[in-house]
TIPAKOL-747477 format. One record per residue: z, x, y of N, C-alpha, C in turn; residue number from 1; residue in three letters. Coordinates in steps of 0.2 Angstrom, whole numbers, always signed. Layout:
nup Z, neast X, nnorth Y, caup Z, caeast X, canorth Y, cup Z, ceast X, cnorth Y, num NUM, residuo ALA $
...
***
This chain:
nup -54, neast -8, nnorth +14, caup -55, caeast -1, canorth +13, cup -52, ceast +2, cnorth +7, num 1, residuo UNK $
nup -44, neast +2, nnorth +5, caup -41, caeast +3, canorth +2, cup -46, ceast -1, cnorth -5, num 2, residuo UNK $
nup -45, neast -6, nnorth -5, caup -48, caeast -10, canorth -11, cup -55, ceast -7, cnorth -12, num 3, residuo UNK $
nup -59, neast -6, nnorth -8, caup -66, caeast -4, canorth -9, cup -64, ceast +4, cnorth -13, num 4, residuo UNK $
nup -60, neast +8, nnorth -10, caup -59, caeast +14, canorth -14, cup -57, ceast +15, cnorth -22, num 5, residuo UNK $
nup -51, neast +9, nnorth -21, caup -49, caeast +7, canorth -29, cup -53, ceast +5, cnorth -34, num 6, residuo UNK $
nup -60, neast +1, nnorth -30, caup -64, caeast -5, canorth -38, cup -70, ceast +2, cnorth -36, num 7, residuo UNK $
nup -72, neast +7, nnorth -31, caup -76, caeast +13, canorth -35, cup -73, ceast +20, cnorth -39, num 8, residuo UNK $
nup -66, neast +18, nnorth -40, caup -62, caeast +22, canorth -43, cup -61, ceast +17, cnorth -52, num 9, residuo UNK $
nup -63, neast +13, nnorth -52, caup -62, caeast +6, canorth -56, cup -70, ceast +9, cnorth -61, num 10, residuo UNK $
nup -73, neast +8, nnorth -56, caup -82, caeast +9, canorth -60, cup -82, ceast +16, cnorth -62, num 11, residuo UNK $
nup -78, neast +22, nnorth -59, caup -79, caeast +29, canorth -60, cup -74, ceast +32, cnorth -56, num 12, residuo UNK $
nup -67, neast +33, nnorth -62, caup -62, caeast +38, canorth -59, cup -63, ceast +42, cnorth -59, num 13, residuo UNK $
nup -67, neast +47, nnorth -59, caup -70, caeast +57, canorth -58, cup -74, ceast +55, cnorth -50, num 14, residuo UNK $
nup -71, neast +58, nnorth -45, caup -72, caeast +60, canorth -40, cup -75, ceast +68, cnorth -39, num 15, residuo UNK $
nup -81, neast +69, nnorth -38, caup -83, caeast +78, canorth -36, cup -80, ceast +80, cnorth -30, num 16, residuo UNK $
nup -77, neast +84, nnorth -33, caup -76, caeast +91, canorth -25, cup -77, ceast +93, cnorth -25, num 17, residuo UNK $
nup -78, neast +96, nnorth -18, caup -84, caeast +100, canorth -18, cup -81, ceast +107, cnorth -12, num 18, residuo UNK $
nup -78, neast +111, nnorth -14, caup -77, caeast +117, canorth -10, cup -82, ceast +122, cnorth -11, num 19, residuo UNK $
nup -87, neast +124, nnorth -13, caup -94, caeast +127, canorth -12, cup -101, ceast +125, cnorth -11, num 20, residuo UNK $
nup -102, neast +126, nnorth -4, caup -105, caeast +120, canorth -3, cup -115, ceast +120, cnorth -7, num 21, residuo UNK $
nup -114, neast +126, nnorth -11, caup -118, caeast +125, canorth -13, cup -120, ceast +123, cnorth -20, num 22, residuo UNK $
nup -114, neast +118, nnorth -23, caup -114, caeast +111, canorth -25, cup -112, ceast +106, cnorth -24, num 23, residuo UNK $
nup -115, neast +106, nnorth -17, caup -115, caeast +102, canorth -12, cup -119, ceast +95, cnorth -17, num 24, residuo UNK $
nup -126, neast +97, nnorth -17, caup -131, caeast +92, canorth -21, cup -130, ceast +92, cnorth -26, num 25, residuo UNK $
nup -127, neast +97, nnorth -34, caup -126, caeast +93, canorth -37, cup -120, ceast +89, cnorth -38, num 26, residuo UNK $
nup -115, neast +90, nnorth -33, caup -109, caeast +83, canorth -32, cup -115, ceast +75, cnorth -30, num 27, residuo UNK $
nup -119, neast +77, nnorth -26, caup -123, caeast +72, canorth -23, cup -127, ceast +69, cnorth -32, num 28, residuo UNK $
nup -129, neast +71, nnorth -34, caup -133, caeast +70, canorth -39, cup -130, ceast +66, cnorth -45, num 29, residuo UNK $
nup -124, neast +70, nnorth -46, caup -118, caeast +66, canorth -52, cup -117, ceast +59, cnorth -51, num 30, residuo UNK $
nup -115, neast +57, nnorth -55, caup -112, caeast +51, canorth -57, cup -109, ceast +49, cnorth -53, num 31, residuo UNK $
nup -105, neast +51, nnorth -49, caup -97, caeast +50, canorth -47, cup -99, ceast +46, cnorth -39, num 32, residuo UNK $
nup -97, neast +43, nnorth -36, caup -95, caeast +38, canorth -32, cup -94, ceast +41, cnorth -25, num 33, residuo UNK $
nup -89, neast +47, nnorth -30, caup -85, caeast +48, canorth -21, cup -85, ceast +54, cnorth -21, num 34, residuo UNK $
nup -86, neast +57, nnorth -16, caup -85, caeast +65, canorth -14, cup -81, ceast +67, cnorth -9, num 35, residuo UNK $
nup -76, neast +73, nnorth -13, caup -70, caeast +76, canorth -8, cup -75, ceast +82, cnorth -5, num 36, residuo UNK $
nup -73, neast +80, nnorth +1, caup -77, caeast +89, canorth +2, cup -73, ceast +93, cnorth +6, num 37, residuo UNK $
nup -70, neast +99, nnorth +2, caup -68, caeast +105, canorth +3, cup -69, ceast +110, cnorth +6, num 38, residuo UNK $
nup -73, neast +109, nnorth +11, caup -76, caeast +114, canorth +15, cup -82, ceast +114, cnorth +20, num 39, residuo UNK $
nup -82, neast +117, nnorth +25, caup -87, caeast +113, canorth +30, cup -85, ceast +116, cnorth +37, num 40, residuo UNK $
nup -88, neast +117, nnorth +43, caup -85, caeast +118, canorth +48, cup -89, ceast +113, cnorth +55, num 41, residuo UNK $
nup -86, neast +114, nnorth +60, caup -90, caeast +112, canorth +66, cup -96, ceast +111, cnorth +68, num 42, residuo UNK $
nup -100, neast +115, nnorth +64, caup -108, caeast +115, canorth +63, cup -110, ceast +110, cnorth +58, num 43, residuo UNK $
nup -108, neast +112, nnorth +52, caup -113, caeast +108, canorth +48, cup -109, ceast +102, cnorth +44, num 44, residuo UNK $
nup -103, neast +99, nnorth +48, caup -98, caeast +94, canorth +45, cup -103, ceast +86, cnorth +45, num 45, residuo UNK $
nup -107, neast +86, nnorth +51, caup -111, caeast +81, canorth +52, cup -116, ceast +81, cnorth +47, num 46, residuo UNK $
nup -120, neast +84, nnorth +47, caup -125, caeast +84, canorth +41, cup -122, ceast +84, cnorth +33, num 47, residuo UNK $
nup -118, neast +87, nnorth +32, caup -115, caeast +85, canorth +24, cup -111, ceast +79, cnorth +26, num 48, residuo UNK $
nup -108, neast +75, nnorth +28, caup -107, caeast +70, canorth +27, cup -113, ceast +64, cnorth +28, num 49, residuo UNK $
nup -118, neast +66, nnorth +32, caup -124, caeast +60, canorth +33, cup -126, ceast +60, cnorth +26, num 50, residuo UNK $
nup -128, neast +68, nnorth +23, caup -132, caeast +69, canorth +17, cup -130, ceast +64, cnorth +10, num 51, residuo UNK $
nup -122, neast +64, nnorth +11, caup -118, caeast +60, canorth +7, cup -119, ceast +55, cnorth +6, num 52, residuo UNK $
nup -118, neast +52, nnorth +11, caup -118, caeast +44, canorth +14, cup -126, ceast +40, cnorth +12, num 53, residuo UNK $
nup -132, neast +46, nnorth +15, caup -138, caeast +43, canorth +15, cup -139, ceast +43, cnorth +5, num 54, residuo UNK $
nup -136, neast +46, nnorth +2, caup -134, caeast +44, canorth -7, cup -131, ceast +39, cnorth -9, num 55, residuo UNK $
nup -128, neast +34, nnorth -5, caup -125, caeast +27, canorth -4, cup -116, ceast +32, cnorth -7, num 56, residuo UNK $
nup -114, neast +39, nnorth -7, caup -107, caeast +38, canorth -8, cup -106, ceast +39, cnorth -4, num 57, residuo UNK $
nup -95, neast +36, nnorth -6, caup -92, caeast +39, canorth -2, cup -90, ceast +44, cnorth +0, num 58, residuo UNK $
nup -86, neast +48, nnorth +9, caup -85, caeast +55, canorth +7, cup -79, ceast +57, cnorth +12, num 59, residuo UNK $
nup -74, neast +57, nnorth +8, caup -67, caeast +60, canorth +14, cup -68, ceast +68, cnorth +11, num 60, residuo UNK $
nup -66, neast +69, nnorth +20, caup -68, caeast +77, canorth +22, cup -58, ceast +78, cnorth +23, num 61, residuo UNK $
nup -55, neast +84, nnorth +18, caup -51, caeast +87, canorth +19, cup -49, ceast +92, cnorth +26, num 62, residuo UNK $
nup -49, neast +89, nnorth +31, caup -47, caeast +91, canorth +38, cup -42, ceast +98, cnorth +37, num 63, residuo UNK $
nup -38, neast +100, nnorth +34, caup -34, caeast +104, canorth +36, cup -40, ceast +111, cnorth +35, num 64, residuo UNK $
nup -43, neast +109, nnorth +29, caup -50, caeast +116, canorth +27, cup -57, ceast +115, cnorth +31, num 65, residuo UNK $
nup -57, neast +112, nnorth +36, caup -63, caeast +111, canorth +39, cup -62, ceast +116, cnorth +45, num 66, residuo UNK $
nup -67, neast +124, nnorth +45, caup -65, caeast +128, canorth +52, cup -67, ceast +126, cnorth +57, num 67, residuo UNK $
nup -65, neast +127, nnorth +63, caup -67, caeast +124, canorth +69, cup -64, ceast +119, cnorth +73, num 68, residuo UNK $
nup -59, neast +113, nnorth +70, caup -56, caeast +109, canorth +70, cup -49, ceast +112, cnorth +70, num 69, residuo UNK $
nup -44, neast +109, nnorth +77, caup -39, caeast +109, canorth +78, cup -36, ceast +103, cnorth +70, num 70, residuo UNK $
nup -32, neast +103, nnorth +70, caup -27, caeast +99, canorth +67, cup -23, ceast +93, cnorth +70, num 71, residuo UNK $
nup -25, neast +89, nnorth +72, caup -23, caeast +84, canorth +77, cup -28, ceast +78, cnorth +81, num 72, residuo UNK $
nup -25, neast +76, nnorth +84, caup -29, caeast +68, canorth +87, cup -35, ceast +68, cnorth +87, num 73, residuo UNK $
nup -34, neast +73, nnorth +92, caup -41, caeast +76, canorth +96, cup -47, ceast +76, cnorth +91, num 74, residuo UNK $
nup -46, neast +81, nnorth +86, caup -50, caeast +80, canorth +82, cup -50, ceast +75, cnorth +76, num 75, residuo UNK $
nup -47, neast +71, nnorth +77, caup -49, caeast +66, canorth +73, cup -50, ceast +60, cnorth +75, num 76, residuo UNK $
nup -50, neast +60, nnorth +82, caup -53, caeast +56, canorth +87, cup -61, ceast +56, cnorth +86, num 77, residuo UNK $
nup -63, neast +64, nnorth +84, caup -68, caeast +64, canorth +85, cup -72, ceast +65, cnorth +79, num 78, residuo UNK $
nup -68, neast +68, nnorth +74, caup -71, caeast +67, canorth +68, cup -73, ceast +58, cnorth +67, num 79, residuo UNK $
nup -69, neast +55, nnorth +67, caup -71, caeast +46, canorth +68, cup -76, ceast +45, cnorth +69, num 80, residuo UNK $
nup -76, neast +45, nnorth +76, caup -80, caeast +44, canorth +81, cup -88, ceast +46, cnorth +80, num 81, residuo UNK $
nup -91, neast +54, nnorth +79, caup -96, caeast +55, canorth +78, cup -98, ceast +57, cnorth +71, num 82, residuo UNK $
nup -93, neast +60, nnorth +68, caup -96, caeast +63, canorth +61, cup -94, ceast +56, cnorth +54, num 83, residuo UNK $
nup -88, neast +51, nnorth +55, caup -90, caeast +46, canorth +52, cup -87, ceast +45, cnorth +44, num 84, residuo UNK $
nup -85, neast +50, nnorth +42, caup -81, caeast +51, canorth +35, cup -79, ceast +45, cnorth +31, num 85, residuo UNK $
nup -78, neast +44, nnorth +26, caup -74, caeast +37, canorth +24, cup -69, ceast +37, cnorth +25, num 86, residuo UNK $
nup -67, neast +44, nnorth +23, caup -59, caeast +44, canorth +27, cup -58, ceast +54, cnorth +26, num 87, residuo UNK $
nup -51, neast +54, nnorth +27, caup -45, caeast +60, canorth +28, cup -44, ceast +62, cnorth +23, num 88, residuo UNK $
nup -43, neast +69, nnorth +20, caup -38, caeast +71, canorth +17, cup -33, ceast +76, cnorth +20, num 89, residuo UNK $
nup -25, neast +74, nnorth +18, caup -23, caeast +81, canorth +21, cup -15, ceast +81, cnorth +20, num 90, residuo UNK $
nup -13, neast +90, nnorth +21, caup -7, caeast +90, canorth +17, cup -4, ceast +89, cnorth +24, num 91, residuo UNK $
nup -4, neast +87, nnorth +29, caup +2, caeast +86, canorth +34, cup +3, ceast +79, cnorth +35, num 92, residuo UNK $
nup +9, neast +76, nnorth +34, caup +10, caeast +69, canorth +34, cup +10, ceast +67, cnorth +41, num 93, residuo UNK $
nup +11, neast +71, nnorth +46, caup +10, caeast +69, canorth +53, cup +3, ceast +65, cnorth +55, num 94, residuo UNK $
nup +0, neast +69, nnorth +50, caup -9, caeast +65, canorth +53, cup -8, ceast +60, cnorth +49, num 95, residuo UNK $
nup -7, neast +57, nnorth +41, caup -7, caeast +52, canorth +42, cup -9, ceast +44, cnorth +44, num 96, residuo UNK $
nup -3, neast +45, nnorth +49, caup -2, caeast +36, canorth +50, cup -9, ceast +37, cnorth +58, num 97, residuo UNK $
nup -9, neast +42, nnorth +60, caup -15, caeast +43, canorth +66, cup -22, ceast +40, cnorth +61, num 98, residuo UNK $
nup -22, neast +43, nnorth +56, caup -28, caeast +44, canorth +54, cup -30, ceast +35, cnorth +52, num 99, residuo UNK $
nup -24, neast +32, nnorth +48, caup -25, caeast +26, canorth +47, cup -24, ceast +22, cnorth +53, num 100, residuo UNK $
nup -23, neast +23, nnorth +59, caup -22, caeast +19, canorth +65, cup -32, ceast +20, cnorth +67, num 101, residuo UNK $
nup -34, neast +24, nnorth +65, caup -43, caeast +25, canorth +66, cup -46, ceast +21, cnorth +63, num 102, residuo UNK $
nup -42, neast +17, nnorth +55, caup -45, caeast +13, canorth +53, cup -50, ceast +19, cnorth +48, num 103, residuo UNK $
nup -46, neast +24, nnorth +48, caup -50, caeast +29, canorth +41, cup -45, ceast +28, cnorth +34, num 104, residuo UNK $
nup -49, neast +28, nnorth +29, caup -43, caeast +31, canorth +24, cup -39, ceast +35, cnorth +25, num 105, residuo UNK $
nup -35, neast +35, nnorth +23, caup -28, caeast +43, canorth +23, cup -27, ceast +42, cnorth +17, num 106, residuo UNK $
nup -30, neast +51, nnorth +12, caup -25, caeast +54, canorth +8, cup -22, ceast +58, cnorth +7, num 107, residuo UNK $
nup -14, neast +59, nnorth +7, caup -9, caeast +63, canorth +8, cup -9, ceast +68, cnorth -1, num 108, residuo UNK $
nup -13, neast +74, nnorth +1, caup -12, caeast +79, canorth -3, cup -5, ceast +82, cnorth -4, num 109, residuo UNK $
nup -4, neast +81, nnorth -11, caup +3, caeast +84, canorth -9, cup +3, ceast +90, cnorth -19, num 110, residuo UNK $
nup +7, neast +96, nnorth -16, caup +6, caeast +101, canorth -22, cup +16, ceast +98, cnorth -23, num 111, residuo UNK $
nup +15, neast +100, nnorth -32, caup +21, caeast +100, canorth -34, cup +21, ceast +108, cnorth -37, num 112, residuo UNK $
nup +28, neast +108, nnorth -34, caup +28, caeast +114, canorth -39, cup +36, ceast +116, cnorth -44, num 113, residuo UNK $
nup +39, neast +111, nnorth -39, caup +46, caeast +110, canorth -41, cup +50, ceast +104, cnorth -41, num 114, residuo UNK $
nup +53, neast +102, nnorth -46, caup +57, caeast +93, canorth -45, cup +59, ceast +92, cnorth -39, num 115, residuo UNK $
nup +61, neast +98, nnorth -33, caup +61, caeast +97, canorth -26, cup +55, ceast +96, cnorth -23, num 116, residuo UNK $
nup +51, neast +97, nnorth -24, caup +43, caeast +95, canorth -23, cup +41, ceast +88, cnorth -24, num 117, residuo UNK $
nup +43, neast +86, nnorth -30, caup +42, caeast +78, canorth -33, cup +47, ceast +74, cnorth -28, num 118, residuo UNK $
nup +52, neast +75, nnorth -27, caup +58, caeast +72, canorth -24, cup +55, ceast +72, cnorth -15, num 119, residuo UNK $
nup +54, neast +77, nnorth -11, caup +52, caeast +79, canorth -6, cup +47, ceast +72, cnorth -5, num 120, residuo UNK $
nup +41, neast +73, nnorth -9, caup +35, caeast +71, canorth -10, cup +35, ceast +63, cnorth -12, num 121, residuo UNK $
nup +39, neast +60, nnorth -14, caup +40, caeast +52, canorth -15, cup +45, ceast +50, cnorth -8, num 122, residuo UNK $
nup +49, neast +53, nnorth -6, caup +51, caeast +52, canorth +1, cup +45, ceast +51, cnorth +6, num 123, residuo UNK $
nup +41, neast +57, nnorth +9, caup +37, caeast +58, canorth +11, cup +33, ceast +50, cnorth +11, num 124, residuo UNK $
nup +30, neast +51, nnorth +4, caup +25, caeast +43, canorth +3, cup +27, ceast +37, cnorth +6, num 125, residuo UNK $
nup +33, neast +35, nnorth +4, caup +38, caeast +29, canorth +7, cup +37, ceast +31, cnorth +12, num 126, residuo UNK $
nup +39, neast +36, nnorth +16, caup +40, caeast +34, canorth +23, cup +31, ceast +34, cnorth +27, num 127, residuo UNK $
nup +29, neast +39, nnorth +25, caup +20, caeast +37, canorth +29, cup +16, ceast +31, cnorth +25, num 128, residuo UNK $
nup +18, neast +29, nnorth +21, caup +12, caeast +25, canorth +17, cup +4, ceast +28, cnorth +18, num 129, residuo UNK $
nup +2, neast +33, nnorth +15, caup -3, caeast +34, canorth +16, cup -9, ceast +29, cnorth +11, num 130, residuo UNK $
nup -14, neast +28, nnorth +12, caup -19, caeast +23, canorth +8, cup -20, ceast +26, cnorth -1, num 131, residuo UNK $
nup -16, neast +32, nnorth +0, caup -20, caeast +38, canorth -9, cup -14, ceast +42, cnorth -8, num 132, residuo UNK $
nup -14, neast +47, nnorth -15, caup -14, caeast +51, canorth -12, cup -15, ceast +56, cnorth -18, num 133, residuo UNK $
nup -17, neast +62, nnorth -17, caup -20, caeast +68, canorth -23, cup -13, ceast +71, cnorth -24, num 134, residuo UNK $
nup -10, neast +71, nnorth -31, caup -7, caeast +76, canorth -33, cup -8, ceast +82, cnorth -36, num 135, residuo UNK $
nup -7, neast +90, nnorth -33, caup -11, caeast +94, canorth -38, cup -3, ceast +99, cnorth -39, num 136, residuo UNK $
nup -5, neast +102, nnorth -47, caup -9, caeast +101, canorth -51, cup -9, ceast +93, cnorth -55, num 137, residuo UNK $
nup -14, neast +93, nnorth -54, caup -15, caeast +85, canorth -59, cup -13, ceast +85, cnorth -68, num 138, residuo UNK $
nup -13, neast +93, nnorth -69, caup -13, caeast +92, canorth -75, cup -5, ceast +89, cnorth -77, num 139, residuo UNK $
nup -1, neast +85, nnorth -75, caup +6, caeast +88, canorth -78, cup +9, ceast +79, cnorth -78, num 140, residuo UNK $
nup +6, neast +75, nnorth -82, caup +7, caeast +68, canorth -81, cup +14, ceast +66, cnorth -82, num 141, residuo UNK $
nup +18, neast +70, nnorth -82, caup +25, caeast +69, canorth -82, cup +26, ceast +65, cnorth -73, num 142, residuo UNK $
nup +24, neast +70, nnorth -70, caup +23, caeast +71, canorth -63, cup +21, ceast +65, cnorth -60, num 143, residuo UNK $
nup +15, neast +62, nnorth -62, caup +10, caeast +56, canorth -61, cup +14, ceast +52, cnorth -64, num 144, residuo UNK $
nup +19, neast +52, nnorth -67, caup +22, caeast +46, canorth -69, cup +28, ceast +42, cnorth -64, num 145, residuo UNK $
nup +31, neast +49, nnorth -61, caup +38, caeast +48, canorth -59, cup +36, ceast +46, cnorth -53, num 146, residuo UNK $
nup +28, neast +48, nnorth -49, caup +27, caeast +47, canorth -42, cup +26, ceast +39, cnorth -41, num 147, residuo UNK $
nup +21, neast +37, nnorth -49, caup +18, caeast +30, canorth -50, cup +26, ceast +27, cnorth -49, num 148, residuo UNK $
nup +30, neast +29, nnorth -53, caup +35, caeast +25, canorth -52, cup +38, ceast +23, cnorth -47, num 149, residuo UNK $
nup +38, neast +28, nnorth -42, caup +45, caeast +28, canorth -37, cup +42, ceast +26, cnorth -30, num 150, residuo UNK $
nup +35, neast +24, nnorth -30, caup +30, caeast +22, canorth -25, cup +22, ceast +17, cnorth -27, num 151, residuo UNK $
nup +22, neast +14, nnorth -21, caup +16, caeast +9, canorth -24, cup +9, ceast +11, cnorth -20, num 152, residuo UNK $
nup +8, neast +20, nnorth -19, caup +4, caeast +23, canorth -16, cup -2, ceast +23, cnorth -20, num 153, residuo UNK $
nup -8, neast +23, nnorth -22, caup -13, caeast +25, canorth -28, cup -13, ceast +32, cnorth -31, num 154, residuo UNK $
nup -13, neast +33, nnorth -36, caup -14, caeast +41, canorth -35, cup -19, ceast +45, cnorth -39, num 155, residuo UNK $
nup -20, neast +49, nnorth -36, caup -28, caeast +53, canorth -38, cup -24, ceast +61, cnorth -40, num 156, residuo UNK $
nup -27, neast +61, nnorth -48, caup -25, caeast +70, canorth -48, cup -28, ceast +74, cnorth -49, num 157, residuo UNK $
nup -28, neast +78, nnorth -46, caup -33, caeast +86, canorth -45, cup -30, ceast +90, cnorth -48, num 158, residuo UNK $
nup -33, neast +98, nnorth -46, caup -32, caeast +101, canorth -48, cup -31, ceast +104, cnorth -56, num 159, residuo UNK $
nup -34, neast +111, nnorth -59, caup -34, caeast +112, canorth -66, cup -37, ceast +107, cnorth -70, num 160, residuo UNK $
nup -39, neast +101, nnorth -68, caup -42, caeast +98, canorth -74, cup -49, ceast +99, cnorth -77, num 161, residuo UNK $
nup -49, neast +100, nnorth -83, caup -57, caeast +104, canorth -85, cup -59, ceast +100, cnorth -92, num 162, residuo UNK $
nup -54, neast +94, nnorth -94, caup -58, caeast +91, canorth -100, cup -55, ceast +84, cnorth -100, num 163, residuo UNK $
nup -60, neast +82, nnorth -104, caup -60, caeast +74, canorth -104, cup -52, ceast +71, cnorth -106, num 164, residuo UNK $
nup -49, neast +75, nnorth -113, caup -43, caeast +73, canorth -115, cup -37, ceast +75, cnorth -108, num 165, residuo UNK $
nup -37, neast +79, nnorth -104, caup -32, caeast +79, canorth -96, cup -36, ceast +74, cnorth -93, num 166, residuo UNK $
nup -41, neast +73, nnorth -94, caup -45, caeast +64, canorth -87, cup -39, ceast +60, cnorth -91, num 167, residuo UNK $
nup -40, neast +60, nnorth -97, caup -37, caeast +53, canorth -100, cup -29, ceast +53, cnorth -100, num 168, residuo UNK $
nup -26, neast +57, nnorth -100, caup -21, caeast +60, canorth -101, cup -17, ceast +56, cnorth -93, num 169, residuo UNK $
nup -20, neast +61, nnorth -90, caup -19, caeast +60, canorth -83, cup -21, ceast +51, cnorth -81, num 170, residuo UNK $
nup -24, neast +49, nnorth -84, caup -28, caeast +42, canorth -82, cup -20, ceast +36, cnorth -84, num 171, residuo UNK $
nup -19, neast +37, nnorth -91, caup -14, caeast +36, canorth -93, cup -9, ceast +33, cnorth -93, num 172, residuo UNK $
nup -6, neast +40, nnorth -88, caup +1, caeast +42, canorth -86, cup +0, ceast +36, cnorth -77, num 173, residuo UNK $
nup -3, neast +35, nnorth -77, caup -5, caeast +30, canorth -67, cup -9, ceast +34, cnorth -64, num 174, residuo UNK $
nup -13, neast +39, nnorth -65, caup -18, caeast +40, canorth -60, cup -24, ceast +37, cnorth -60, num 175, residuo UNK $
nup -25, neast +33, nnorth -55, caup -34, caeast +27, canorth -55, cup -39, ceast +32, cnorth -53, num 176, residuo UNK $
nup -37, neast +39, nnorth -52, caup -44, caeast +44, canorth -50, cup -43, ceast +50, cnorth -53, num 177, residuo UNK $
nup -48, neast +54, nnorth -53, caup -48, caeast +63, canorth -56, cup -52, ceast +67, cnorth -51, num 178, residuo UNK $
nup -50, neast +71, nnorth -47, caup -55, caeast +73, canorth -42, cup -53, ceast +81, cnorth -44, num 179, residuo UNK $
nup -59, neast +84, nnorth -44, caup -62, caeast +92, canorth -49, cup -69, ceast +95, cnorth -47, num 180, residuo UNK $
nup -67, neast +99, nnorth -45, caup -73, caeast +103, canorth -44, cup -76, ceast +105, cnorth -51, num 181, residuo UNK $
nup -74, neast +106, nnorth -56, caup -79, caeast +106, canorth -61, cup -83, ceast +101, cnorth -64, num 182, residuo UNK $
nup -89, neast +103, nnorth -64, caup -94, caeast +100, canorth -64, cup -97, ceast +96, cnorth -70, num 183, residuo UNK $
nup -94, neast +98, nnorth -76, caup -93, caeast +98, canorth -84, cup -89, ceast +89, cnorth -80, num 184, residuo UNK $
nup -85, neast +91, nnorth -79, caup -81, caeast +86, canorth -78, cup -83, ceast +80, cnorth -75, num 185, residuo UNK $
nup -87, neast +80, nnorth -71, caup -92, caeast +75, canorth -66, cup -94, ceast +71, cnorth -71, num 186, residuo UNK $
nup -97, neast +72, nnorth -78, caup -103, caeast +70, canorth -82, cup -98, ceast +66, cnorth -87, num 187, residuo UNK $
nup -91, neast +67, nnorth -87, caup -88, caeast +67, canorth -95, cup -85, ceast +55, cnorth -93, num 188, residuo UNK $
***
């Protein structure tokens, strides 16, 4: 799982998110591999991931922004089970190791805002080993260095990024992904 995520992150680091979902299809239509999807609820989480999938990509659904869904087993028992995702995104480390005990990916979003945040957030990693995990803002590859260093987690940066030289920048510094909702960005 892990390694399948890595070599289509190898073939095409720019991941689409997609928090509107009515670019929904053009995330589906880009180049990119893998779609985060930022938005969704109880009703229509089943059909945007089928849609995805029947595209041959991948698509981890950020759980804590999905309305409808508690935060916990329960629903992740059942997001697994009938709706099917490649995996999890999410800023609580408790879901985590649940989510990898489902045999789904887990990635552990985590926002920096402050060297207590970076410090927090490398602790954090070592102790859940999550499978990924999204650093936002992405733009700030100081940040993406110190994580790559102090942990053997993969790391994907989001957030703020809108041009090809912050991809490469960002790519650089140890991030193996770019996940953006800009669209410009899908293509570059």
């Amino acid at each position: 799982m892990k390694k399948h995520f890595l070599s289509l992150l190898q073939d095409n680091p720019i991941i689409a998110a997609v928090k509107d979902l009515e670019k929904l299809q053009a995330a589906i239509d880009s180049p990119c591999d893998i779609v985060f999807l930022l938005n969704g609820n109880i009703f229509n989480l089943k059909t945007i991931v089928d849609k995805v999938k029947d595209r041959g990509k991948n698509i981890y659904i950020h759980i804590d922004l999905m309305e409808g869904f508690s935060r916990d087993t329960v629903a992740l028992k059942y997001i697994s089970k009938n709706i099917k995702p490649d995996g999890i995104i999410t800023t609580k480390s408790s879901l985590i190791k649940i989510t990898k005990s489902m045999n789904l990916f887990a990635i552990q979003r985590l926002f920096i805002i402050d060297s207590l945040s970076v410090k927090t957030g490398i602790s954090t990693l070592n102790a859940t080993k999550p499978d990924s995990v999204e650093i936002l803002p992405g733009i700030i590859p100081k940040v993406i260095k110190q994580i790559g260093s102090n942990t053997d987690v993969p790391i994907i940066a989001g957030g703020l990024i809108e041009t090809k030289k912050e991809v490469m920048e960002s790519l650089s510094m140890g991030a193996f992904g770019i996940s953006t909702t800009n669209e410009k960005v899908w293509y570059e």
